[in-house]
N, C-alpha and C positions, 0 to 999 in steps of 0.2 A: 437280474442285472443290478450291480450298484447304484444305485440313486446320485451318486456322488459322480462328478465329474471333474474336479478338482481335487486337491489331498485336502483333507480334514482335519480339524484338530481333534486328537485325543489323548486320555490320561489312563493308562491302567498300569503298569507298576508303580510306585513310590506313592501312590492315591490310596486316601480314604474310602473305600469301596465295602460294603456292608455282607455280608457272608450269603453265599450263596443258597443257603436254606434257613435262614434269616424270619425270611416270610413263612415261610413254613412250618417252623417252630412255631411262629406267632399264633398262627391258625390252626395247627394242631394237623397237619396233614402231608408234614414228613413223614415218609415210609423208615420203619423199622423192623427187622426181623419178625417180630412178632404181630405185626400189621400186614405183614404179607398175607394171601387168600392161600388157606391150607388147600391142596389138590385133594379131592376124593378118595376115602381111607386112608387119610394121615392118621399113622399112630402116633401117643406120644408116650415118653420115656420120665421112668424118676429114676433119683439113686437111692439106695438104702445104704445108709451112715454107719457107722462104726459109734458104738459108744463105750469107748473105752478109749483110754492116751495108749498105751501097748499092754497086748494081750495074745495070747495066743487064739488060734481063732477052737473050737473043739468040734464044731458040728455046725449046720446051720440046715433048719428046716424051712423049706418052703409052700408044706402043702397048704397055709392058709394064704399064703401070697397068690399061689398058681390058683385057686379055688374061687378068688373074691372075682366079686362082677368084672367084665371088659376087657379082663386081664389075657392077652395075647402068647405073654412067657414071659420069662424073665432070661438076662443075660449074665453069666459069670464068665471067670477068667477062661472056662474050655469050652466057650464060645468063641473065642478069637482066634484067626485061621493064622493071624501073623504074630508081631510081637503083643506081649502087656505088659507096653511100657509106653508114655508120654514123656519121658524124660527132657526138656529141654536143651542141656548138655551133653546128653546120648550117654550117660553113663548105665543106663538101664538100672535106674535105681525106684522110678517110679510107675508103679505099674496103675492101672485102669482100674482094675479089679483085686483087692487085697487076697494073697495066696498064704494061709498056714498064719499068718501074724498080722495083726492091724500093728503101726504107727503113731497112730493122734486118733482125738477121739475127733468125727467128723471124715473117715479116709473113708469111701469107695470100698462096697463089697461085691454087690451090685446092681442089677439096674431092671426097673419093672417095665413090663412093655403095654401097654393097653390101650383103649379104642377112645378112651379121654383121659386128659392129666390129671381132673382130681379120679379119677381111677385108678390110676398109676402112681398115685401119689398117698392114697390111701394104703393101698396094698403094698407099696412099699416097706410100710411101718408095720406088716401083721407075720413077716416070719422071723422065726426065735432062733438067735445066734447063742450057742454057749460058750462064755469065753474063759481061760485064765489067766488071770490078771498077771502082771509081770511089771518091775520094777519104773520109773518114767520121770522121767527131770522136763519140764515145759519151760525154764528158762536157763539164763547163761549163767547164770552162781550157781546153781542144781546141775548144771551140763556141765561146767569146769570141775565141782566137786566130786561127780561121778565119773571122771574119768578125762574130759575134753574131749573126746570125741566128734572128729571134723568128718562135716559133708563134700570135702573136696578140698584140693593143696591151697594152701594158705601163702600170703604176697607177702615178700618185704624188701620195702623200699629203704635205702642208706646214702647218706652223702656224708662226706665232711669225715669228721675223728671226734666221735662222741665223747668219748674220756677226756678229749683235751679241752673239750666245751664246755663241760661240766667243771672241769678242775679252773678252769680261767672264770667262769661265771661266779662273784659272790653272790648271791642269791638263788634260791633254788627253792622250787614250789613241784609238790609230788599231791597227786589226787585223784578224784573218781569220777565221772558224768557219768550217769543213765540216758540215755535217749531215749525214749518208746517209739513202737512202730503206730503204723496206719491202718483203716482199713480203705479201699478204694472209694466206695461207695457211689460209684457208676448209677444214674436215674437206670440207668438199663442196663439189667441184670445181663447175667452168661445165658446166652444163648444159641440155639443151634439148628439147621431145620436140614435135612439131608435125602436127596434125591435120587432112587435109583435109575439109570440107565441100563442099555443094554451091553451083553460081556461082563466087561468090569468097571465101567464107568460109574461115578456117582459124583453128583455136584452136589456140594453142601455151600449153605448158606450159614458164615457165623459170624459173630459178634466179636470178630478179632483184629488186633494192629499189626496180626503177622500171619497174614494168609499164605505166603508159602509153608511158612513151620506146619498150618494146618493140613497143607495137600500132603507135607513132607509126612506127617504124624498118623493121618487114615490111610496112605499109602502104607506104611510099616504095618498099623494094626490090622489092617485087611489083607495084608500079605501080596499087594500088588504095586507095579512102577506108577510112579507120579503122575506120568500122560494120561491117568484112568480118573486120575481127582483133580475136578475143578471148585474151587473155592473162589465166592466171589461175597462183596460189604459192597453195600455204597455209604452208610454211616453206621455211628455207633450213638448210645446216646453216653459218654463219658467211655474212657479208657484209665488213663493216667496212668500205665504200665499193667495196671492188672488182666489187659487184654493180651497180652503180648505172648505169654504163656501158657495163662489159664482156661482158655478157649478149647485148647489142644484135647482136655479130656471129655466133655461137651460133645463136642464137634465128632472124635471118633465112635462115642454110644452111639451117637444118632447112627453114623454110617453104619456101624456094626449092625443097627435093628433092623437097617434102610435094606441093606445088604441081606442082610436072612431072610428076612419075611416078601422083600420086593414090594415095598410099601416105601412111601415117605415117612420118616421119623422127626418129631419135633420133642426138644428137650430144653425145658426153662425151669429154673430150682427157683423156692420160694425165697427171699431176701432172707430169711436166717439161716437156710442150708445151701445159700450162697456163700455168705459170712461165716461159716462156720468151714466148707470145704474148699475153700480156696486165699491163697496164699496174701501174705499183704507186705507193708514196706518192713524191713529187719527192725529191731530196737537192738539197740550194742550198748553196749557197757563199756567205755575205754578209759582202761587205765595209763593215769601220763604220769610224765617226771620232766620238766622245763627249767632251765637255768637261763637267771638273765641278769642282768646288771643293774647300774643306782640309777639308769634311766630308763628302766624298760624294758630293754634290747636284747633279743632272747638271741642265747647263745648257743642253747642245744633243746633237744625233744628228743624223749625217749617215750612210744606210747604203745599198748598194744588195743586192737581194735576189735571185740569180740562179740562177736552177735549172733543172735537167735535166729538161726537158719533154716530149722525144720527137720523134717525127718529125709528126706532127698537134698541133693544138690539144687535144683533148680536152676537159679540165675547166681546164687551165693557166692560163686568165685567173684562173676566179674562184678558183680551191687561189692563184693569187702575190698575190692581191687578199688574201685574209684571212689571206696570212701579214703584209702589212703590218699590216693590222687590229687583229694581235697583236703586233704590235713593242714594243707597251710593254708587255704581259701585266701587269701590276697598277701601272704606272710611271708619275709626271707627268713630262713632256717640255717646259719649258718651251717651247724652239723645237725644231722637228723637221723632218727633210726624210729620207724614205723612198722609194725606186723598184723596182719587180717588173722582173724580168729574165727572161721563162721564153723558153729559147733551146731551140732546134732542135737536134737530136742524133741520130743515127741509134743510135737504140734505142726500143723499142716505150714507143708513149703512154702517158705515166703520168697519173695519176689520183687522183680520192677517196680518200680512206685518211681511218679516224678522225682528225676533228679538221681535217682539209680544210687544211692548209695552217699552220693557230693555232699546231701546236706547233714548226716549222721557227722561227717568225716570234717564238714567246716562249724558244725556246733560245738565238737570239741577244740576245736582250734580260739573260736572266743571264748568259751570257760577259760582255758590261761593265761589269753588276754585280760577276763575279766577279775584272775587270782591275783596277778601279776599289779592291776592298778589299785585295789583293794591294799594289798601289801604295801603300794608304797605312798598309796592318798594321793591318786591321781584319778582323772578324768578320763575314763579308758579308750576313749579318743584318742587321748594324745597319748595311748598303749599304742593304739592300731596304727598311727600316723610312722609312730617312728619305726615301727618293724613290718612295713610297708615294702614290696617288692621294692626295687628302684629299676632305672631303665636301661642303664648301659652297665648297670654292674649291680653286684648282689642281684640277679636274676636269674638264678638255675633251680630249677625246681627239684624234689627229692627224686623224682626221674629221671634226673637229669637232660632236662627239655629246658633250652630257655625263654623266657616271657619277650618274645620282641613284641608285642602288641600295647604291652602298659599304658592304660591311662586312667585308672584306679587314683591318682593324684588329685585329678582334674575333677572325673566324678563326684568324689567326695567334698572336694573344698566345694566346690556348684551348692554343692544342695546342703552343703554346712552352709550357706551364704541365706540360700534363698529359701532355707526353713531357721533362718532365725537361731540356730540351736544355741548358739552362745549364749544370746540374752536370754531363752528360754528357760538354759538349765542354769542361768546365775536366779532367774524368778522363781524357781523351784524349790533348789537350795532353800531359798530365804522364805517358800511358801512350808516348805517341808518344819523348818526350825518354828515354824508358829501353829503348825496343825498336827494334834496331839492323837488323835483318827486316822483320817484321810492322809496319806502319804501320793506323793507325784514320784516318776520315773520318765527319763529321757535317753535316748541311745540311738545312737548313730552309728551302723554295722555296715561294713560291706559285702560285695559279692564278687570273687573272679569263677567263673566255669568255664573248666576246658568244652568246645563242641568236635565228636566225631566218637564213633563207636572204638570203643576200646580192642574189642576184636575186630581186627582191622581189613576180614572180609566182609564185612556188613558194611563199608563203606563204596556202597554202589547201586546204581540205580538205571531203572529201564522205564522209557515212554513209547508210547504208541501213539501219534500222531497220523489220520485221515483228515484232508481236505476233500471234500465233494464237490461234485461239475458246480452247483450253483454258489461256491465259495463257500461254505456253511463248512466248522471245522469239528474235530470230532479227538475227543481227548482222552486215553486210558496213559495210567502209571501208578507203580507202584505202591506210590502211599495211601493211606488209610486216614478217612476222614472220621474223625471223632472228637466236632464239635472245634477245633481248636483255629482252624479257615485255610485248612493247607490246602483244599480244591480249590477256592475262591485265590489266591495266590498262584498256583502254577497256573492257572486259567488264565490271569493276570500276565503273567511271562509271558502266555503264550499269544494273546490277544496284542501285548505290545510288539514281540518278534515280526508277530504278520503285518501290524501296523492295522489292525479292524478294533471294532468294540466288542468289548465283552458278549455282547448277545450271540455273539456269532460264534462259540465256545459254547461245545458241550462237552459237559464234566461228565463224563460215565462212572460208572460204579470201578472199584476195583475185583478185577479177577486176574488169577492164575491164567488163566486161561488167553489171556491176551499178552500182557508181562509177566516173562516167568522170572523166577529164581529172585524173588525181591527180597530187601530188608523188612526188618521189623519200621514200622513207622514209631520211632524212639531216638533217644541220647539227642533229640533236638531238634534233627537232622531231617527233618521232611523237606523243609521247602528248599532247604541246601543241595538235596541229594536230587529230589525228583523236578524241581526249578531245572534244573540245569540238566538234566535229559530230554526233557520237554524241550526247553532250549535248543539241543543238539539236534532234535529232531524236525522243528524249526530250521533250522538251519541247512540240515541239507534239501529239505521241500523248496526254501529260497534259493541255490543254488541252482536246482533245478529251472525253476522258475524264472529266473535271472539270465540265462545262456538261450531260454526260448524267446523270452521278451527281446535279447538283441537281435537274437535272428528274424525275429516275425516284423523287429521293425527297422532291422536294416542300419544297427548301431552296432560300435564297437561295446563290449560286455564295459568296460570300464564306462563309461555313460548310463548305466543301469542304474540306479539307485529305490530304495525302496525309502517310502515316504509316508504318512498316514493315508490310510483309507487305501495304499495302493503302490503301486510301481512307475518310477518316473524314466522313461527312454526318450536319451535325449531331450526333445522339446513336447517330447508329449505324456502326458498322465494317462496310466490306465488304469482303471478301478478296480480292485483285488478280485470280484467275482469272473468280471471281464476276463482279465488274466489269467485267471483257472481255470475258465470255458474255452476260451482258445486253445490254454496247454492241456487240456481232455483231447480236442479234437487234433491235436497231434503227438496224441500220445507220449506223453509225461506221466513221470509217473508222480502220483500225488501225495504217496504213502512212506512214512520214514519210521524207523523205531531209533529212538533216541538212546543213547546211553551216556553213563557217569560216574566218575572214578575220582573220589578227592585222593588229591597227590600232596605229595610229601610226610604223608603221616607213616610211621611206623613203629613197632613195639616190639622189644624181648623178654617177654615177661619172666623168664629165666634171669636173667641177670638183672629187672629192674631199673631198664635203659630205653629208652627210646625216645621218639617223637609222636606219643597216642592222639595227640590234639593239632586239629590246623590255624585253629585259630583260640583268643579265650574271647566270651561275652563278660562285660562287668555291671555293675550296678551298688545303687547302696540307698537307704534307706533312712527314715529320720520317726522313730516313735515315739507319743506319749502317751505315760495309762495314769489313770487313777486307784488304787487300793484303798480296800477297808479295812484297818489293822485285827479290826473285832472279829469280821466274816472272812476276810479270803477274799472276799468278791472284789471285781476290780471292772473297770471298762478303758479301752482305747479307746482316747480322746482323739488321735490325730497324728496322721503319718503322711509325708512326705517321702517322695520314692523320684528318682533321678536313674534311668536305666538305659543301658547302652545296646541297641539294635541293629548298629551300623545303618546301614541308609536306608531304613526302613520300607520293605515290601507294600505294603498295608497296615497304617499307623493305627488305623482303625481297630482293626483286628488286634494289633501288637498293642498297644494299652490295653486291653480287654484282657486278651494274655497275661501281662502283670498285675492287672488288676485280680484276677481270678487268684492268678498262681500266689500273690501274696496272703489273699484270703484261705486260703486253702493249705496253703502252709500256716498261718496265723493258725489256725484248726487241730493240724497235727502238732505245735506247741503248745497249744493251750487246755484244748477240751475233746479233744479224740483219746481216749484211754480205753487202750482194751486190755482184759481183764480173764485170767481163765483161775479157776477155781482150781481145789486142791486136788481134784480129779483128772482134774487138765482139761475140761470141758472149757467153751470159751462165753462167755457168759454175758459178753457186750455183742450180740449178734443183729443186733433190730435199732431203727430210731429211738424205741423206747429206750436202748439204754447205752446207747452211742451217740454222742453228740459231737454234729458235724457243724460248723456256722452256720448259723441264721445271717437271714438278711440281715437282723437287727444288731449283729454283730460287725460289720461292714461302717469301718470308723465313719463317726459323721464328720470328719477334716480329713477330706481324702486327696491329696494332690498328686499326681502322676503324671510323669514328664520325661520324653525321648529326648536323650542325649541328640540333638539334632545335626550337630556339629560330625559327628563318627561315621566316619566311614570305613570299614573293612579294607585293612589295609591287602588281606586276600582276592584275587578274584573270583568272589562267592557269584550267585546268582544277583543282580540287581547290586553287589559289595555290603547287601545286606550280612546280619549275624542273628543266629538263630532266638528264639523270643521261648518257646516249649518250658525250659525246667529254670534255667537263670533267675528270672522272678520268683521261684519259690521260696528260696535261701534270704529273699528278704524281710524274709519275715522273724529272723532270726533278732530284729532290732526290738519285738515283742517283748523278747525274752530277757533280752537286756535290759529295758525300760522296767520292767517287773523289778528284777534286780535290784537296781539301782533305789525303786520304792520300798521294798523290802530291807535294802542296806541300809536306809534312813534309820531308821528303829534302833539301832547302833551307831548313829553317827558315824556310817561309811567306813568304818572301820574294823568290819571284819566281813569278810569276801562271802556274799549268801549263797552261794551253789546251788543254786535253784535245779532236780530234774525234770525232764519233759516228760510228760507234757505236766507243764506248769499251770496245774488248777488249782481254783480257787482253795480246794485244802491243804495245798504244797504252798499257796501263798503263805497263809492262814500258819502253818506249822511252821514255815522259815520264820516269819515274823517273832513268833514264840521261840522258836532256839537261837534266834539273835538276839535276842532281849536278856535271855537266859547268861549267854553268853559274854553277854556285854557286863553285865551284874560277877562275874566272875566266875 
C-alpha cells in the first residue's frame, strides 16, 4: 500500500532525469547481447567474404573449411528453405548468400558453423573461391562514366519557373561538392544470438532498431509466418541507423544454423568484417547551378544529387529522397529544380546514418551560400540571413509543404547575440591580417529538419501498458533503446500520466512478441511516436480507474480527478496502489495496449507533393577553429549551439543529444575518411586507420543551450520536438569556420570549396590552391 496519504509532489516529464542505465554503464553491468549466458551447445557462426568488388564466382571449395576442428557445417544459399534475400525495400536484390556473382569485395558467401567462434572464424578463411574478375566502378564518377546505373527510381522535386529565375538573376554561380560517407562505428558490433523452439518457433535476440523488419526478414528466410519469430533488444550499445537494416542479415544466419541443427546460434563479426560488410551513410557528389542577385538572394537552384549507393537498393530511395527534402536546410528557393541520383557501385549497400540523408542535402545548400558571399565580399551570414524562409510568405518548400512553424529568425539572432559573433569575427579579421601562419575561422550555420518518416506507414506506434494489484507498472513499446534515453523518456510519460514516481515503471526490453508490427526506432521519431502510445495507453487504464473510483466512492465521475501520487474523489484522496487493489478486487481491468498515429502528414512521391513532415526541429550553431597554413592541422577552439526541442522531455538527456550528435557529425566532417583502393577493397576498416573523435577533440568552449522559450506548436507528446538527428547538421558551422580560415590566404576573395571530410590535408591543399590562385 502507498505510503503516501495525501497527493505528492512530483517531477518526471520536462525533468532532468538521468538515463535509466546510466548507472550501469558506469559499472560495467549492462547486459548486452553478447553478455547474455550462452544455453548449452551454443554454436556460433562466421561469414566468409568475398574478395573481390565484382566477379563471377567459378567454384568454391569447401573441403578445408568442413575438415578444420569444431566445425559443425557450413551454410550456403541452398540451405535456405525460404527467400535469399534481406532486401530492405523488398526489391529482392539482396540476397544472404552470393549466388553465381559477388557484388563488392566484403558481400556474403557464406557462413561457418562451429562449436566456437574463433573456430568458425578460422575456418571461415580456409576454403578456396575461384573467381572472374569482371569490370567494377566503387564510386559516383566511375558509376556515372560507366553508364549511371541506379539502384532504385530516382526523386525530383520542382517548384517555381527555373528558366525565368535564372534569366531574371544577374549573377549565377555553377559548381561541385563532394561529401564523404560514414562509418557507424557502434562500441557494439552486429550481433545476433537465435533460439530454437518447438515447430517453427525461434526467438532471436539481435542488435537491431527494427525488430520487426528482423521477425519480418527470418520469417521470409525461413520460409515461415511472423507468429513463429520473436525478436526481442532491451539495448544496443550505439546504432546511429546502421542498425536499422543491417541486423537483418546477422540475425537470419543465426536462425538459419538455429533452425538446422536445433541448436542455439550466435554470430558476432570481428570490427573490420563489420566495416568491411555492412553498409554506412551515402557520400554524393552534387552538382549545382544557383542564380542570385547584387544582394544575395538566390533566385533559382538547379542541382542534381548523386550518390554512392551500393550494389542493392537498401534504404537509397528514401536516405536521396530526404537529401532533396534538405536542399534548402532553412532557405526560400524561389524556383528550384532538385534530382536524387543514387547509382550502383560495387561496394557494399549503404544506408541509414543519423539524419538519413538531410545533412548530404543541407551541406550542399551552404556551399552556395558560401559561393555566393565569397563572390560578392560578404559575411555569409548575412548570405543566410537574407535567403532565410520567412513566416507568412516565401514559405513553401520545393514539396511544396509550407513552413508554419518558423522560428529560425529568433534562433539565430539569440546565439548571434550570446556568442559574441560580431565582435568575434571583426577580432579575427584583424587577427588574420597580422598572422602570417596561423589563420582563425568563424561561422554561424543553421539547422531546419523536417521530423516524421518519409514513408508515411512507419508513422505509428504500439504500447503495452500492465498495472499490477500492488500498483507497480509494467512498460513494453515499440522503440528500441540504443543509448539515446528513449526508455528513460516514455517511462517519464508514463510515470507522469499515472501521477507515481519513476521507480514504479518498469522499462521492459522490446519484443515482437508483445508490440507487434512496429517502426524502425528512426527519422527522430522515438519518443514522439512511442511517448504517445504509452500515453494512450495510460489513458484508457485511467478511464477505467476513474468510473470505479466514482462508484466505490459514491461521486459523480466528474469529481474524480487524478492528482500526484493518486486519485482525488471528491474530498477524499486515494493512493494510486490503493486504487488498483480495489479496482483488482472488482474486476477492472488493468491492461491497455496503446496506440499512435501522427496525423496530417502525407506524401506523393509521384508527383513530389505533399505534407512528409508534421512539424520542423531548428537549431544553429556558432564555431571557431584555428589552422596551420604550413600542416593542415587545425583545432576547434569554441562552439556555441542554441537548439530548438520544443518543451523539452528530459533536458538532461536532450543536451547530451546535441552534444553527442554535434561531435559526431564534427567527425563525419572532418576526420572520418573512408577509403577503398583500386580494387575496391575498403581499406579504412579498423581504429587503426579510421578516425573517429577523441575525447580530446570535443572543443574546450563548449556552450549548449535549449531554446527554452519553444514550444511545439503540434500536439506532440509533452509539445516536445524531437532531439535524435537535428544536432547533427550542426556541425556543419565546422566546415564553415575552416573556410572561412582557408579564405584568409586570399584575402577572402575567392570561395575555397572545401570537400568533406575536411582534413587536415584538404586543409593543407586548399590553402596552397588559394595562394596559387590568388598570385594569378
Amino acid at each position: 500500500m502507498n505510503k503516501h496519504s495525501t497527493p505528492i509532489p512530483l517531477a518526471s516529464v520536462h525533468t532532468s532525469t538521468r538515463h535509466d542505465s546510466g548507472p550501469k554503464h558506469v559499472a560495467g553491468v549492462a547486459e548486452y547481447i553478447d553478455d547474455m549466458i550462452e544455453p548449452a551447445g551454443t554454436m556460433h557462426a562466421y561469414l566468409a567474404l568475398s574478395t573481390r568488388a565484382h566477379a563471377e564466382i567459378i567454384s568454391v571449395d569447401f573441403d578445408a573449411a568442413r575438415n578444420a576442428p569444431g566445425v559443425i557445417g557450413i551454410l550456403t544459399a541452398e540451405d535456405i528453405p525460404g527467400e535469399n534475400d534481406v532486401s530492405p525495400s523488398h526489391k529482392h536484390d539482396e540476397p544472404i548468400f552470393a549466388i553465381g556473382k559477388v557484388h563488392f569485395w566484403g558481400q556474403p558467401i557464406f557462413a561457418v558453423i562451429a562449436e566456437t567462434r574463433d573456430q568458425a572464424r578460422r575456418a571461415a578463411h580456409l576454403a578456396k573461391v575461384e573467381y572472374r574478375d569482371l569490370p567494377h566502378a566503387t564510386n559516383v564518377r566511375a558509376a556515372q562514366a560507366s553508364g549511371g546505373k541506379l539502384v532504385t527510381d530516382p526523386l525530383k522535386l520542382e517548384r517555381g519557373d527555373i528558366a525565368a529565375g535564372f534569366a531574371a538573376a544577374p549573377h549565377r554561380v555553377k559548381g561541385t561538392i563532394e561529401i564523404g560517407g560514414q562509418d557507424h562505428f557502434y562500441l557494439e558490433g552486429q550481433i545476433a544470438v537465435a533460439v530454437p523452439g518447438e515447430d517453427e518457433d525461434v526467438t532471436v535476440y539481435s542488435s537491431t532498431q527494427h525488430p520487426s523488419e528482423v521477425q519480418l526478414m527470418v520469417a521470409a528466410v525461413l520460409g515461415i509466418r511472423h507468429h513463429a519469430v520473436t525478436v526481442q533488444i532491451r539495448r544496443m550499445g550505439g546504432g546511429f541507423g546502421g542498425k536499422e537494416t543491417q541486423g537483418n542479415l546477422f540475425a537470419a544466419v543465426a536462425a538459419l544454423a538455429a533452425k538446422k541443427w536445433n541448436r542455439t546460434c550466435k554470430i558476432r563479426p570481428d570490427r573490420d568484417d563489420d566495416m568491411t560488410a555492412t553498409g554506412k551513410r551515402h557520400d554524393f557528389v552534387v552538382d549545382y547551378d544557383v542564380g542570385y542577385d547584387d544582394n544575395g538572394k538566390i533566385q533559382a537552384v538547379d542541382a542534381v544529387y548523386a550518390a554512392r549507393a551500393g550494389f542493392s537498393s537498401d534504404l537509397s530511395g528514401p536516405v536521396t529522397d530526404r537529401a532533396l527534402f534538405h536542399a534548402d536546410n532553412a532557405y526560400w528557393y524561389p524556383a528550384v529544380r532538385v534530382r536524387s541520383e543514387p547509382l550502383y557501385t560495387n561496394t557494399v549497400s549503404n544506408t541509414a546514418f543519423r539524419g538519413f540523408g538531410g545533412p548530404q542535402g543541407m551541406m550542399a545548400a551552404e556551399r552556395w551560400i558560401e559561393d555566393i558571399a565569397y563572390a560578392l565580399g560578404k559575411d555569409p551570414l548575412e548570405i543566410r540571413k537574407a535567403n532565410f524562409y520567412g513566416t507568412d510568405s516565401d514559405n513553401i518548400t520545393p514539396y511544396h509543404q509550407t513552413v508554419g512553424d518558423n522560428i529560425i529568425h529568433r534562433i539565430v539572432d539569440e546565439v548571434e547575440a550570446s556568442s559574441d559573433y560580431q565582435a568575434r569575427r571583426a577580432a579575427i579579421l584583424k587577427y588574420n591580417a597580422g598572422s602570417p601562419i596561423l589563420k582563425k575561422g568563424i561561422a554561424l550555420t543553421p539547422v531546419k529538419f523536417g521530423i516524421s518518416f518519409t514513408a508515411t506507414w512507419y508513422n505509428q506506434a504500439g504500447a503495452l501498458v500492465h498495472v499490477y494489484k500492488d500498483g507497480s507498472i509494467h512498460l513494453s513499446h515499440g522503440g528500441t533503446e540504443m543509448g539515446q534515453g528513449l526508455y528513460i523518456k516514455v517511462a517519464a510519460v508514463l510515470a507522469d500520466a499515472f501521477g507515481v514516481g519513476l521507480d514504479v515503471v518498469k522499462i521492459m526490453a522490446t519484443t515482437t512478441g508483445k508490440v507487434p508490427n512496429t517502426s524502425a526506432t528512426a527519422a527522430s521519431s522515438g519518443s514522439d511516436l512511442n511517448g504517445m502510445a504509452a500515453y494512450d495507453a495510460a489513458r484508457q487504464i485511467k478511464e477505467r480507474l476513474s468510473k470505479h473510483a466514482a462508484k466505490l466512492h459514491q461521486v459523480d465521475e466528474a469529481d474524480v480527478s487524478w492528482v500526484p501520487g493518486g486519485i482525488q474523489a471528491g474530498t477524499k484522496f486515494v493512493p494510486f496502489a490503493e486504487l488498483v487493489a480495489s479496482a483488482y478486487m472488482n474486476r477492472v481491468q488493468l491492461s491497455a495496449a496503446g496506440f499512435y498515429e501522427t496525423p496530417k502528414i502525407h506524401w506523393d512521391r509521384a508527383t513530389g507533393r505533399g505534407h512528409p513532415f508534421y512539424y520542423f526541429a531548428y537549431g544553429a550553431s556558432v564555431t571557431e577553429v584555428t589552422i596551420d597554413t604550413l600542416t593542415g592541422e587545425y583545432v576547434v577552439d569554441r562552439v556555441d549551439i542554441l537548439h530548438d526541442v520544443g518543451k523539452s522531455l528530459n533536458p538532461a538527456i536532450d543536451i547530451g543529444q546535441i552534444e553527442g550528435g554535434f561531435v559526431q557529425g564534427m567527425g563525419w566532417l572532418t576526420t572520418e575518411e573512408l577509403v577503398w583502393d583500386d580494387k575496391g577493397q575498403l581499406r579504412t576498416k579498423a581504429p587503426s586507420t579510421y578516425k573517429i573523435p577523441l575525447a580530446s577533440d570535443v572543443p574546450p568552449i563548449f556552450n549548449v543551450k535549449l531554446a527554452e522559450w519553444s514550444v511545439n506548436a503540434e500536439p506532440t507528446i509533452g509539445r516536445s520536438k524531437a532531439v535524435g538527428e537535428p544536432p547533427f547538421m550542426l556541425a556543419m558551422s565546422v566546415v564553415e569556420a575552416l573556410s572561412m580560415a582557408v579564405a584568409s590566404v586570399a584575402d577572402y576573395k575567392i570561395a575555397p570549396r572545401l570537400d568533406t571530410p575536411v582534413t587536415p590535408e584538404r586543409v593543407l591543399m586548399g590553402c596552397e590552391r588559394l595562394k596559387r590562385e590568388a598570385q594569378g
